[in-house]
C-alpha positions in Angstrom: 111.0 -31.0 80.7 107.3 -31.0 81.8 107.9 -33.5 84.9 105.4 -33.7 87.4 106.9 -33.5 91.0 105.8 -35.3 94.4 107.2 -34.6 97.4 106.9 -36.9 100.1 108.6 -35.2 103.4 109.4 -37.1 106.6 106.5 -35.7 108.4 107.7 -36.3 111.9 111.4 -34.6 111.5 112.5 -32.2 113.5 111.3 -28.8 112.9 114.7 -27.2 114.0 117.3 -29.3 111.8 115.7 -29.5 108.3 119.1 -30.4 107.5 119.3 -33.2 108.8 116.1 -34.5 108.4 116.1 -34.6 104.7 113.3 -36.4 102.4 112.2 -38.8 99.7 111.6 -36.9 97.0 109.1 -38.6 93.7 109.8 -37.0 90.1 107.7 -38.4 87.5 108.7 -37.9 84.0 106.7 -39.9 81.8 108.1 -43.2 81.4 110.3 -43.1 84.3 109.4 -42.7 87.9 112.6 -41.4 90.2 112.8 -41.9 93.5 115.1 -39.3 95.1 116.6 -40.0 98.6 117.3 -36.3 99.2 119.2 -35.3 102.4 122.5 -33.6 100.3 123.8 -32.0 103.5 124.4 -35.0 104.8 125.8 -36.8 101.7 122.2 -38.0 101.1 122.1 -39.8 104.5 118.9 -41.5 105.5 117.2 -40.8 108.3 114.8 -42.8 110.3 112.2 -40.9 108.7 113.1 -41.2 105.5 113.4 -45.2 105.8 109.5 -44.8 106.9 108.8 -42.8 104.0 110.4 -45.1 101.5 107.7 -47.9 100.7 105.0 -45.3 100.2 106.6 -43.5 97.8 107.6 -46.9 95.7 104.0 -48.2 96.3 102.8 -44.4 94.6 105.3 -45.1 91.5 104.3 -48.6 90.9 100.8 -48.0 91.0 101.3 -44.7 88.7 100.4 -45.9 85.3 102.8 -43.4 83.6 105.5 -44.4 85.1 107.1 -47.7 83.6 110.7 -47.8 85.1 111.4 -46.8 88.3 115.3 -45.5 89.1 116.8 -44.9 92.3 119.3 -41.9 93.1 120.5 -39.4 95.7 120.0 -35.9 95.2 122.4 -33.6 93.3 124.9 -35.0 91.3 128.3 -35.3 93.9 126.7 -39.3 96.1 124.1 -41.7 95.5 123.7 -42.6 99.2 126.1 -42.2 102.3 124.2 -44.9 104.1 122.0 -44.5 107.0 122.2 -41.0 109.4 124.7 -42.4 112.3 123.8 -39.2 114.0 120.4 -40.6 114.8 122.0 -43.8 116.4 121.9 -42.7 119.6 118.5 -42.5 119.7 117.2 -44.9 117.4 119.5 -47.8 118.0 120.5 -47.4 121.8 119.6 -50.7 122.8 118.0 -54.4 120.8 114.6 -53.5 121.3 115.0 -50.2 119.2 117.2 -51.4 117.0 114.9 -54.1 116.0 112.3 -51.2 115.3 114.9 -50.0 113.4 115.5 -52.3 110.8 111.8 -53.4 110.6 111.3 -49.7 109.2 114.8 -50.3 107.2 113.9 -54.0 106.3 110.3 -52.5 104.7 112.0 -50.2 102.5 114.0 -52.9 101.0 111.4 -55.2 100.6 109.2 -52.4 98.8 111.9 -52.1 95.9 112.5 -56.2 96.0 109.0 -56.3 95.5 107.7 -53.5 93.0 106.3 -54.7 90.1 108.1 -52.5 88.3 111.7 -52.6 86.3 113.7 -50.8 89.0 117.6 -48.9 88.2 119.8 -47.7 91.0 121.8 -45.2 89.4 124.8 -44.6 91.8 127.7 -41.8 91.9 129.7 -41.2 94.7 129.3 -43.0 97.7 127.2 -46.1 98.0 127.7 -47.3 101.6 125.9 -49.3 104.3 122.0 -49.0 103.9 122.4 -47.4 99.8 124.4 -50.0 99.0 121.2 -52.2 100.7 118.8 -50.4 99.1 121.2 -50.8 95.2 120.9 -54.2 95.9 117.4 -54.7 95.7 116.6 -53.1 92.8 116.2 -55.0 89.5 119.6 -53.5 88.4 122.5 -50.9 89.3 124.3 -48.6 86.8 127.1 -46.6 88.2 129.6 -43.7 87.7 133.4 -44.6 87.4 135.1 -43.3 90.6 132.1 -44.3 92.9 133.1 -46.5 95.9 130.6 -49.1 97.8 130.9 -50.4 101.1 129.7 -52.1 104.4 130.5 -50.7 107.5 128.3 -52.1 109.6 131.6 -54.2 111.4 133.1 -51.2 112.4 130.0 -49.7 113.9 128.8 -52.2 115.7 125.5 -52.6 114.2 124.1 -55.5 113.1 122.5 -55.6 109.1 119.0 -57.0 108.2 119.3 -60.9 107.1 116.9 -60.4 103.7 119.3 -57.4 102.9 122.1 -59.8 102.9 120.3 -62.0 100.8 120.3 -59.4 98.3 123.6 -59.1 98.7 124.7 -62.6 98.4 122.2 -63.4 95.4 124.3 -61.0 93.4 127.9 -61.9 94.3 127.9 -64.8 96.2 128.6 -65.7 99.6 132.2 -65.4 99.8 132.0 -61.9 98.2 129.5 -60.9 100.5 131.4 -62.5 104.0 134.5 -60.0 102.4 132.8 -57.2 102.2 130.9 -57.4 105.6 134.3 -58.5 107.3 136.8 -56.3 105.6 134.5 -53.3 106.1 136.7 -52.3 103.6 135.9 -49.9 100.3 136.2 -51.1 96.5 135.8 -49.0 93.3 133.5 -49.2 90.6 135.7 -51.4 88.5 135.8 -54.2 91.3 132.0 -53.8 92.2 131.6 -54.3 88.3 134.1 -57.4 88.1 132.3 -59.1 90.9 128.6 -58.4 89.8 127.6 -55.7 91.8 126.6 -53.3 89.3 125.9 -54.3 85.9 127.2 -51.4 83.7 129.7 -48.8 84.3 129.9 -45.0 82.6 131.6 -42.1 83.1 130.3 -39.7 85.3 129.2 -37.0 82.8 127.5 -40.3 81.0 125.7 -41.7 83.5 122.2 -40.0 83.6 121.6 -39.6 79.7 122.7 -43.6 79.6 120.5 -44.6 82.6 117.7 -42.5 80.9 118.6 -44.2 77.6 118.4 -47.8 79.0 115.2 -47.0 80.6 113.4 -45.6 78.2 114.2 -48.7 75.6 112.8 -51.1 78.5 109.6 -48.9 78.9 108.8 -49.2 75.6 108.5 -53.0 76.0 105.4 -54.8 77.3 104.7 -54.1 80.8 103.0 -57.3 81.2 105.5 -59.3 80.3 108.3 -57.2 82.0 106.1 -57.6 85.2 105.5 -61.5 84.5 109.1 -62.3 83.9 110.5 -60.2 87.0 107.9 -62.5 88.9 109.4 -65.8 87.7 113.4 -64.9 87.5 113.0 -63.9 91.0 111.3 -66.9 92.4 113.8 -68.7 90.8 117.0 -66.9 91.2 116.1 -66.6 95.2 115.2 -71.1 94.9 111.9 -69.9 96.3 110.6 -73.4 97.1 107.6 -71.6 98.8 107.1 -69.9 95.4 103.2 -70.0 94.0 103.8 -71.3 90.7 100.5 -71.6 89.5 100.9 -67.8 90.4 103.7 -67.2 88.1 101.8 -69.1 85.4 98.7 -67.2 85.8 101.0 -63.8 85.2 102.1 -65.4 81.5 98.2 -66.3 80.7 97.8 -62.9 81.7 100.5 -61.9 78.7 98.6 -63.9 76.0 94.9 -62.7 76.9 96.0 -59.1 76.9 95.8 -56.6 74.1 99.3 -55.9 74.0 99.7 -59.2 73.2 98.2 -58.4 69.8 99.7 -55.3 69.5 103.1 -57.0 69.7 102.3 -59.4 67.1 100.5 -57.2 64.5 103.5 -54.6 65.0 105.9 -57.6 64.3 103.9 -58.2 61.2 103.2 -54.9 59.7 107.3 -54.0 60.2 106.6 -50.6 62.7 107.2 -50.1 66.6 104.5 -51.7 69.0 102.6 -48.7 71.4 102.2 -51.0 74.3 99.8 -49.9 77.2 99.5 -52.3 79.7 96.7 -54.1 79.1 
């Protein structure tokens, strides 16, 4: 299929239990870019390691100029992501102080996909729970496999969740939605995490990658100026970002209309054929 792989390994894992240490795997297959948390032992667990190793590998995909679309999974093709490695806890959470380290290396790999440039798809099988139903939530969009589940448990752990995370979470279904899930700690299928607007489109399992592919493929062949210029603005205003630099914003639209894709666009429009769009 001619894909060009990256691996990025947690380097500081523990030499003895490579099982448990897992890794954040980067596959680029021209237009997409997929970022693999890859830990299948552990139902695709994430480690503390693998939370550090998260931004760089979004930061390498959004700056790759043959990647276009970026999508999420877990490794294999049984879960998308079990949640965080509650084996670790002991260690890494024993007490506030760690546990704020924690979720600043937690908080940073959220905030890397909230803030690629990049279109970004979490395609989800399986389980999505705790920190993979974090990381879901702040990508552009989710696509998922009937007979996945999501959930929170962070209630019956005793651990607390990052506040931007549930901002995520609320932007998408609303506060009320959000108190339920973090309160019930309870599980809900695909079809309810559709009818509430956590994931956008359901398939059946044996459907899901070819359609994810499909969807991505027609949104890489748009103009990845634009794409990156409204992603900008919907975000600003769908999070009422009062802090927001507009004039910002603006100057990523004036970008759209100096650029030669611009151009293209219009000329393809004209002359009846597809636009070849390159990003500048």
């Amino acid at each position: 299929m001619g894909l060009d792989l990256e691996m990025n390994i947690s380097r500081n894992a523990p030499q003895g239990d490579a099982a448990s240490a897992g890794r954040i795997t980067r596959l680029v297959e021209p237009p997409i870019g997929w970022l693999v948390i890859d830990n299948e032992p552990r139902l695709n667990a994430i480690s503390l390691d693998m939370w550090k190793a998260i931004p760089a590998a979004v930061r390498d995909l959004d700056q790759n100029d043959q990647v276009r679309v970026i999508v999420l999974r877990g490794a294999g093709d049984k879960t998308f992501i079990s949640g965080a490695d509650i084996s670790e806890f002991a260690e890494t959470r024993k007490n506030a102080e760690c546990a704020r380290a924690y979720e600043n290396e937690n908080s940073a790999a959220f905030d890397a996909l909230r803030d690629c440039k990049k279109p970004t798809i979490a395609m989800i099988r399986g389980f999505c729970m705790g920190g993979g139903l974090g990381l879901s939530a702040a990508c552009d969009m989710r696509f998922a496999a009937r007979g996945s589940c999501f959930s929170i448990p962070a209630a019956r752990l005793g651990i607390g969740y990052p506040v931007r995370a549930i901002s995520d979470l609320t932007a998408l279904v609303g506060p009320a939605r959000t108190k339920d899930l973090f309160f019930s700690a309870r599980r809900i299928d695909a079809e309810e995490a559709a009818a509430i607007g956590l994931v956008e489109r359901l398939f059946d399992e044996s459907d899901l990658e070819a359609e994810t592919r499909t969807y991505a493929q027609s949104v890489a062949a748009n103009a990845p100026l634009v794409l990156r210029a409204a992603k900008a603005a919907i975000n600003a205003v769908a999070c009422a970002n009062v802090t927001a630099d507009w004039s910002s914003l603006n100057e990523l639209n004036d970008i759209c209309f100096d650029s030669e894709d611009f151009t293209e666009g219009r000329n393809a429009f004209l002359e009846r054929r597809t636009p070849r769009f390159t990003g500048r």
